[in-house]
Every structure is written in C-alpha cells, then in structure tokens.
N, C-alpha and C positions, 0 to 999 in steps of 0.2 A: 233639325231636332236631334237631341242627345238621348231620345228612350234608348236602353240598353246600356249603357252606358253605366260604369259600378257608383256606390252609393255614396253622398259626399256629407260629410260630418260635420255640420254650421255649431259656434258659439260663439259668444263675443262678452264684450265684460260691462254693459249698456245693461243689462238686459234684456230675457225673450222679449217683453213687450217696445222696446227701443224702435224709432223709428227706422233707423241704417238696416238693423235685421232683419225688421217686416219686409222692407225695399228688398235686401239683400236676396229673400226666401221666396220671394214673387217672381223674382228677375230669373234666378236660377229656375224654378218651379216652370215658369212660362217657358222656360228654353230645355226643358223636356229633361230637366236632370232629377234624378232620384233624391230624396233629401232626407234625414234624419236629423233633428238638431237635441244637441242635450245643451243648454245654454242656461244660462244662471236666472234663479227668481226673480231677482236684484237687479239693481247698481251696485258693479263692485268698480268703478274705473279706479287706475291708479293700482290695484291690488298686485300689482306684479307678478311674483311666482307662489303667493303665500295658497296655503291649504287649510282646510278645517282639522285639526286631527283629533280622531276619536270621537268628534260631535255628531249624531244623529242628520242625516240629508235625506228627508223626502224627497222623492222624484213623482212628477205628476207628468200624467200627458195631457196635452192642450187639445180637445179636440176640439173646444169651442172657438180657436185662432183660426182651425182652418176653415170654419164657414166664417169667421167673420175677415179675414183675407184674402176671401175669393179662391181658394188652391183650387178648382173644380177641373187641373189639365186632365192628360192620363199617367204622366209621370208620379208614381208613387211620393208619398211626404207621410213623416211620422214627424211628431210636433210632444219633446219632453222639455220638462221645464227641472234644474235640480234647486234645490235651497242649499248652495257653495257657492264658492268664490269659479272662479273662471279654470284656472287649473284643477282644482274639484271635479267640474265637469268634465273636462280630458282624463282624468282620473279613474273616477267610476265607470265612464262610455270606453272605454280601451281594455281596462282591468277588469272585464266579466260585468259589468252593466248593461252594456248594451247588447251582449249576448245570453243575458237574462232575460231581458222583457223584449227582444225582437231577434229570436236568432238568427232568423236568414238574413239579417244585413249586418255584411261586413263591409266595414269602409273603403276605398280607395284612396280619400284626401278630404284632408280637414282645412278651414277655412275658416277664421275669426276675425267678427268683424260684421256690417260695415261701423268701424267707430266714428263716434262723434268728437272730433277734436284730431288733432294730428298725433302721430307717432314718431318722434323723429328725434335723430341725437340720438342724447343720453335717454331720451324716453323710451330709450330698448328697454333700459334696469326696471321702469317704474310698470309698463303698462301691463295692463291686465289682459287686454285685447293678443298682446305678443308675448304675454307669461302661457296664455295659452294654446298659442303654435307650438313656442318651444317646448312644451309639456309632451304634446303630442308629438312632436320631434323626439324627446326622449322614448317614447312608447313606438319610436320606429316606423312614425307614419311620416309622410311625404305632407308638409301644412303650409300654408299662406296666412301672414294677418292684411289687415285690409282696413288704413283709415281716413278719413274725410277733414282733411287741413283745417275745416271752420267750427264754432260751437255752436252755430246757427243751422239749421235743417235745411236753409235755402240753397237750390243747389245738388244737394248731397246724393238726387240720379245719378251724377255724371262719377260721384266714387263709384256705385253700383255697377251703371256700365261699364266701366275699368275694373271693377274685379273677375264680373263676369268675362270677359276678354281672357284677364289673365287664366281665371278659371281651365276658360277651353282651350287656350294654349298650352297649359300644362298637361290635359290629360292625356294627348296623344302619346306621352312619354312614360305613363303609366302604366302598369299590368290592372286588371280591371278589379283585382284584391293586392290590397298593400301585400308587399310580398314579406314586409319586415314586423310586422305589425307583433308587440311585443316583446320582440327580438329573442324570436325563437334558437336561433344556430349566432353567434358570436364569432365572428370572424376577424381577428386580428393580423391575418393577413390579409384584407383587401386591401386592391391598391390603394386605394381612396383614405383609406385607412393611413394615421401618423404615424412613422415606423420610427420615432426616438424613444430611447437614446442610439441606437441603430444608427449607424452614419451612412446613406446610402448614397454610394457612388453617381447612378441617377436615379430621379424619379421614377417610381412602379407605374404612375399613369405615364409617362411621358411621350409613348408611343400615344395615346389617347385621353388627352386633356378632358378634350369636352366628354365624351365619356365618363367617366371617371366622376364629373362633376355631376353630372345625370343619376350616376350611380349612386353620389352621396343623396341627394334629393331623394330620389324614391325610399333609401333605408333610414331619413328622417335627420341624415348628420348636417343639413342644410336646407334653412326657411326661406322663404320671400314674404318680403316688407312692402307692403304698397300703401303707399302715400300722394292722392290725388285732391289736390284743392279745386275752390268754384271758379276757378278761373282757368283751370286745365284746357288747352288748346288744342288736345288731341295728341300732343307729340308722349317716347317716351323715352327714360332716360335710368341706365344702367348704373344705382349709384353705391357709396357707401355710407356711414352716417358719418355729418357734418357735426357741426359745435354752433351745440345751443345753449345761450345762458339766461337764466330765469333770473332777477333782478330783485332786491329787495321781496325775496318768497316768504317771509316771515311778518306776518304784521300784531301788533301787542297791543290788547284789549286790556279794560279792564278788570280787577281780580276779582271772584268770587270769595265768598266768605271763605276761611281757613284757604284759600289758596296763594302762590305765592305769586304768580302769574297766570296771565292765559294769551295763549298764543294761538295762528290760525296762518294757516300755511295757504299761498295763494299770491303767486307772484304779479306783482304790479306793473311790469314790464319784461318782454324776453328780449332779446337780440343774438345774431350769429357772427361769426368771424367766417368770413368767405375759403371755402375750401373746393379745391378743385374733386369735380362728380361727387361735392356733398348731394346730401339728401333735401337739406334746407333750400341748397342754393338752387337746386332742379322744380322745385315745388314754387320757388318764387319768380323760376325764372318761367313758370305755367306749364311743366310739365307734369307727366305723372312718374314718382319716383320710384324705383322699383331694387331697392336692395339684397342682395343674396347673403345672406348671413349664416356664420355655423351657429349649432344647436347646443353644442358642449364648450363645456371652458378650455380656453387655452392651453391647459396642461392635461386635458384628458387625453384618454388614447384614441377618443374618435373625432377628437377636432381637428378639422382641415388643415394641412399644411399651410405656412401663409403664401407659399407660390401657388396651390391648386387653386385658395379662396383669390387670388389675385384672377387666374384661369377665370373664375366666376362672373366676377366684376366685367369682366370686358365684353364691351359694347358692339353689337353688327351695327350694319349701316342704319337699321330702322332705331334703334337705341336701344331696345332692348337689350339682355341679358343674353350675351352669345351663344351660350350653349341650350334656351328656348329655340331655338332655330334648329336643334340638329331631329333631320327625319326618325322617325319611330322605325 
C-alpha cells in the first residue's frame, strides 16, 4: 500500500469521463495512492500544447464519479473536472487552482493519460495527452504521459498496469512535494543544466550521469513517454521515438455551398521505417515503450545536453530506463 505517500495530479486529453482514466484512477486509488485529477470536460485528443486564452473555464468537482466508480479505499481522491483543453488544466492546477479550492494538496507527480490510441513518433508535436506532461514539465513538476497503442478498449488493463508500475517506480526518487513546482529559485548553474554557448572542458555531471538525469526529472527538464499495446508481453524497453508516417491523411469531400473545398484529416494508412530502440519498433516488437524525453526545446537553456539525454536513453539489463534503477 502507498497511503502516505505525496499526492499524484491525473489528466489526460480523453476526458474525465474516458474509459483509460476511470481504469487509470481505480488502479492507482486501489493501490493506496492519493489522487487529485483536474482533467478536461471534453475530448480534446490531438490538441497538443494549444490553450484557451482569456476564455472563461469552469471547474466543477465530480463527486458523483466517485460513488459511481467505486473510490470507497482510504487513500484520499478529489475528482475536478475543467472546461479546457488538456494544457489548460496543468495550467490552472500548478498556477494557483489547485491551491484555491484544495490547499493542502500539493503534488508530487503528474500523470497523463491512460490514452486511447498510441503516442509515438512524431505524435510528440500533436498529442494532447503529452502537450500535457510537457505543460507540467514546464511548471517544474516531475510528469509521465501514458498511452494504449489500440482505439479499441479491449485490453487497455494491461496500459494501466504498466503505468501503474511505472508510477511506483518513479516515486521512490521523489521528495514527497515537487521540490520545483513553479520553479521558484532558477538555477542556471545546475549541472543538468546546458551551459552553451560556454564551451566546457568536461561535462558538470560527469562525475554523476545518472544523477544528474534524476535531477532533471524531479525539476520537470525531462518526461517519460509510455506506450504499451494489447499485446504487451510484460517485457520493457528503453526507447526513443521512432518514424512514423501517416499516409494519405487528407481526404476531400464534397463542397458546401459558397465553399471552395472541404477537407477531413484522418489518415488511411500509417507505416514506420525500422529504427534501432525506436518507440514503434519496441511497441510492435510487444514491449512496453518507455521514452525519456526533454521538456524544452533544443535551444533553451534547460534542455538537456544531447550526451546527458543520451545518459537517459540507456537501458539496464531489465530494459528499463537506467537511471530508474538508481537507489533513493
């Protein structure tokens, strides 16, 4: 059991009433972990990093979810529902929302997700599910997204078990409140931290790789990507994203009056080009895929060097994510 244990911030871009979340908030719920979710009214999939701005979001809380989802452990669960896109809700619940209408819960680790349909590739740029880790990434929390390879429900325990997993594997590495959580002191020395245009002789982690990568995790500069299909055989696999191409995604209808076209996006076939510790090729090869990705762009000042994010990627013997294995 994890009572005691600090409070874990669910959304996903399905929405609250989605099947993967109900599953998602049961699993975690039954396994004695604190919950809080601010999760979108909606279906926002696909909505990437977009926000509402300046529009009105009611926020409701659900308490008629929790009697109709059984929540009856003793690990605490608050149940808000916001009317926003997915980054919206990391928004409001980091930025003084959720320290409005519940202030004794501060987060440790956010979680989005379980999605319906896969995450992978290029579906970094598009998903709403991983526009909303990286949101909360920015907000300096430590976040996971979490999705289910099929658009069929059948199955879609076995993502749940695999986030749950990852869930508990990560938290031992946690202090039991995000210690960065709106990134209160700015440190542009840390090691972890990209010190260009600076030409440094050696790396400031170098003495402590994995460290170093642990550190970017907790202060939010680095997410995990989980992608587990119905066919997952338990193994798991330390990946990066592969290349995935969507085929013929444009299909032409015909026009409405005074229009000049109409068009509808929805590609007719994907395929991938085989890449070594892609994301695709792990997922099809019946693993569960587990990416470590930075949170900022390329040319920011807290996006991983490409030798630390390299550090990241590498695989212990179980396949995991090497530096999940280092003791608390």
């Amino acid at each position: 059991m994890a009572t005691g244990e600090g409070w874990l911030l669910l959304t996903n871009d399905d929405g609250i009433e989605a099947p993967g979340f109900e599953m998602l908030v049961k699993a975690l719920h039954a396994a004695g972990h604190p919950i809080v979710t601010f999760a979108p009214k909606s279906n926002h999939s696909a909505a990437g990093m977009r926000i509402q701005l300046g529009s009105p979001m009611p926020l409701r809380e659900r308490h008629d979810l929790i009697e109709a989802w059984g929540l009856k452990g003793d690990a605490p669960v608050r149940l808000f529902e916001l009317d926003g896109t997915p980054c919206d809700t990391m928004i409001v619940a980091l930025d003084g929302g959720l320290a409005r209408v519940a202030p004794d819960i501060v987060p440790r680790l956010v979680v989005s997700g379980v999605n319906l349909g896969p995450n992978l590739s290029q579906d970094a740029y598009h998903s709403g599910t991983m526009g909303a880790a990286r949101e909360a990434g920015l907000y300096g929390m430590p976040a996971i997204a979490s999705s289910f390879t099929s658009f069929e429900t059948e199955g879609m325990e076995r993502a749940v078990e695999a986030t749950v997993m990852l869930v508990e594997r990560v938290l031992p590495l946690l202090p039991k409140v995000a210690v960065n959580l709106c990134r209160p002191n700015v440190d542009m020395d840390a090691d972890h931290v990209n010190p260009w245009p600076h030409e440094a002789l050696e790396h400031a982690w170098a003495e402590d790789s994995i460290g170093a990568v642990v550190t970017a995790f907790q202060h939010g500069e680095l997410m995990l990507n989980l992608n587990v299909g119905p066919d997952w055989d338990g193994s798991w696999s330390s990946t990066r994203l592969g290349t995935r191409w969507y085929r013929n995604a444009v299909r032409f209808e015909d026009a409405g009056e005074g229009e000049v076209a109409t068009f509808r996006i929805g590609a007719a076939s994907i395929d991938h080009s085989v890449v070594m510790n892609g994301d695709c090729d792990a997922v099809d090869a019946g693993s569960a895929s587990l990416s470590s990705l930075p949170t900022w762009p390329a040319t920011h000042p807290f996006a991983l060097e490409e030798a630390l994010l390299a550090q990241a990627l590498r695989a212990g013997e179980d396949g995991w994510p090497l530096w999940l294995n280092r003791q608390p």
